[in-house]
Every structure is written in structure tokens, then in C-alpha cells.
N, C-alpha and C positions, 0 to 999 in steps of 0.2 A: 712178891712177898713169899715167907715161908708156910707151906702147907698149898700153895697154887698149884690148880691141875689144868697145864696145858694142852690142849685139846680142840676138837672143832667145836665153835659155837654157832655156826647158822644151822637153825631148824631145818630149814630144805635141805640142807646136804645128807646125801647116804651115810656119812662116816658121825655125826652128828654126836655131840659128848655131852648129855643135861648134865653131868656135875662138874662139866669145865669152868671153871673161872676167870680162863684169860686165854685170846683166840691163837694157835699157833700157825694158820693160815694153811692148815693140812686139810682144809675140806677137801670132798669131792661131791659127782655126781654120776647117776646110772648113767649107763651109755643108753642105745637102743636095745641092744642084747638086756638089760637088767644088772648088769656087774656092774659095779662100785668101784669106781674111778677106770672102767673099762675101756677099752679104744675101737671099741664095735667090731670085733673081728672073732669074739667067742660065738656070735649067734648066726654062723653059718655063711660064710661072703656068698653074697650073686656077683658074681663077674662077668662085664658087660662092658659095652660103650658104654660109658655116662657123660660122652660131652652129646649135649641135647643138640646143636647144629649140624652134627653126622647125622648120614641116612637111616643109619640101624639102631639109632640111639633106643637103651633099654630101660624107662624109669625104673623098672625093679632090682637094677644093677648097683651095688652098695660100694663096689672094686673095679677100677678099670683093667681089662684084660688088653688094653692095646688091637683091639680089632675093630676099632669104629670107621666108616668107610665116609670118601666123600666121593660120589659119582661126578662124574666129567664128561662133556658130551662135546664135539668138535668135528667142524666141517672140511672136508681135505677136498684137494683138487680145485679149488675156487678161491681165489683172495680176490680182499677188498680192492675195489675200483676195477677189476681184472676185465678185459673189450674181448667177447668169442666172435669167433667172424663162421662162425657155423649156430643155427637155432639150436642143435643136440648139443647139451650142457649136462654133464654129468658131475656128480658130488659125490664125495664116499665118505662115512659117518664112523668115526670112532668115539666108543665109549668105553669110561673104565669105572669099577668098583659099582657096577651095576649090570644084570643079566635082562638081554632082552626076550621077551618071548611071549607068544600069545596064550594065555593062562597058564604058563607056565614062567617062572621069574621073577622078577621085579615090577616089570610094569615094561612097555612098551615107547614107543617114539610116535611124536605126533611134527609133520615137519609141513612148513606154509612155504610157498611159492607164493611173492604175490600178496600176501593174507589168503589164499585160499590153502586149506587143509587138507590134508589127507594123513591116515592111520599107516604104521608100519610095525613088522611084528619083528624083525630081523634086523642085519646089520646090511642089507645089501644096498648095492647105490644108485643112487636117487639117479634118475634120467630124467630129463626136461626137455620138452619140446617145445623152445619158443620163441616169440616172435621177435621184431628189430626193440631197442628201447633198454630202460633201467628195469632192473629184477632186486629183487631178496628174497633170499632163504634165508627161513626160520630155522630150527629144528630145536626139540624139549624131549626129555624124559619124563615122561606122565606113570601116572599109577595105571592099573590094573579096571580102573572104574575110568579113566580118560583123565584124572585130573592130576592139577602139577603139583608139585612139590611145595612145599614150604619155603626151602632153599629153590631157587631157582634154575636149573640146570637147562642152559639154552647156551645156544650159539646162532650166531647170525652175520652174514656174509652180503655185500649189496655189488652187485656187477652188473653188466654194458653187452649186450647182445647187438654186432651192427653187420650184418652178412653183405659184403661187398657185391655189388651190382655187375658180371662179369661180364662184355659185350663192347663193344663199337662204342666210343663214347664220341663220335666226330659228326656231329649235328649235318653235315654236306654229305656224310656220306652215304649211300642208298641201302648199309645195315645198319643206319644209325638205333639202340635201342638204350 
């Protein structure tokens, strides 16, 4: 009708008009910054990872900057099912988007033979000395205090150690062993 002032009429809204008489669907609201119909980028971006599932995720990051990392840990020199015919079994450990080192880095490597453990502070490789039979190797990226991740970062490898018996196999004959 004439003399109608269109304008916003919700109360909550920043832009908010008490002598509106008919809504013209122009509300707004503050952003986080405090501006009126703002898009959060006046009150200063933190630029971060903000996907929470990378390692470096930053809650105080309002902007993703593109550097959120995801580490990767992986066993070389060993595939699954793989038969050594020697007990000296060596593995070599690559990791990416994480620094190994002992108080220094990210956090360190904890790697099972077995289920039994042992600490590593470097990327150097694993030696094994062992006996005839089935093995697995573990290996995890842990923090700085021993413990793992959230995400999980492991690999794991299961192989066959059978060191051939080298001698006389002729039961008659007088080297038989």
C-alpha cells in the first residue's frame, strides 16, 4: 500500500528497520568480525590447515592456506608373503610429510618385529636377525611422548624366513647331515 516502508523486519538482524511495515527480505547478520552482513575476512584471516584429519591441523585457522600435510609411512625391501632363505632380513622405511628425530621433529618411529618393539629416531634400516618360521613387521609414526596418532600411520608387512639346510642329504651316505 501507499506510504509502506520496506525494509528489514526481524529484530535479530543487524540491518533491522522498527518503522518497516512490510519485510523486503534484505536482513542481515554480524559475521564473526562484527560487520553487518560481513563474510569474516575484515577481522584479520589465520591461515592454516583447517581440515581437522591432516597432521598440522590448526583450530585457530579461519582460511585454509593449502599446507595441511598427511604423513605416510611405508616398508621397502619386504613384500607380503616374501620366503628369505637367509635369517639377516633388512627393511628400509620411507616416510613423507613428517620429520623424524629424537627431540627434534615431529615425533619418532616405533617399529614391532614380532609384537616386540623397539624405538627409532632416524630413517635408517631395520636389520633382523631371525630365526626359520612367519614374522611381521610393524612400523608407526608416534609422537614425541611415544604415542600414535589419531590418524593412524602404520604399515605392516608379514613374510617367511626358511634358510635351506646345505649338506649331504643321502641318509647311506657316511656325510649324511
Amino acid at each position: 500500500g501507499s506510504g509502506a516502508i520496506s525494509s528489514c523486519m526481524d529484530e535479530t538482524a543487524c540491518n533491522y528497520n522498527g518503522e518497516a511495515t512490510e519485510d523486503d527480505g534484505s536482513c542481515l547478520q554480524n559475521d564473526e568480525c562484527g560487520v553487518c552482513g560481513g563474510d569474516g575476512t575484515s577481522c584479520g584471516e589465520v591461515l592454516g590447515c583447517t581440515d581437522s584429519s591432516a597432521f598440522n591441523y590448526n583450530s585457530e585457522a579461519t582460511a585454509s592456506d593449502d599446507s595441511c600435510l598427511y604423513p605416510s609411512i611405508s616398508i621397502g625391501g619386504i613384500s607380503n608373503g616374501q620366503v628369505f632363505e637367509s635369517n639377516n632380513v633388512v627393511a628400509s622405511i620411507t616416510v613423507s610429510d613428517f620429520t623424524v628425530g629424537a627431540g627434534t621433529g615431529d615425533g619418532h618411529i616405533h617399529y614391532h618385529v614380532n609384537g616386540a618393539m623397539t624405538m627409532q629416531y632416524d630413517l635408517s634400516d631395520i636389520v633382523m636377525n631371525l630365526s626359520d618360521g612367519s614374522h611381521t613387521l610393524m612400523v608407526e609414526l608416534v609422537d614425541s611422548s611415544h604415542q600414535p596418532f589419531t590418524a593412524n600411520y602404520t604399515d605392516e608387512v608379514n613374510f617367511y624366513v626358511a634358510v635351506p639346510v646345505l649338506g649331504c642329504n643321502d641318509p647311506n651316505a657316511c656325510n649324511y647331515n
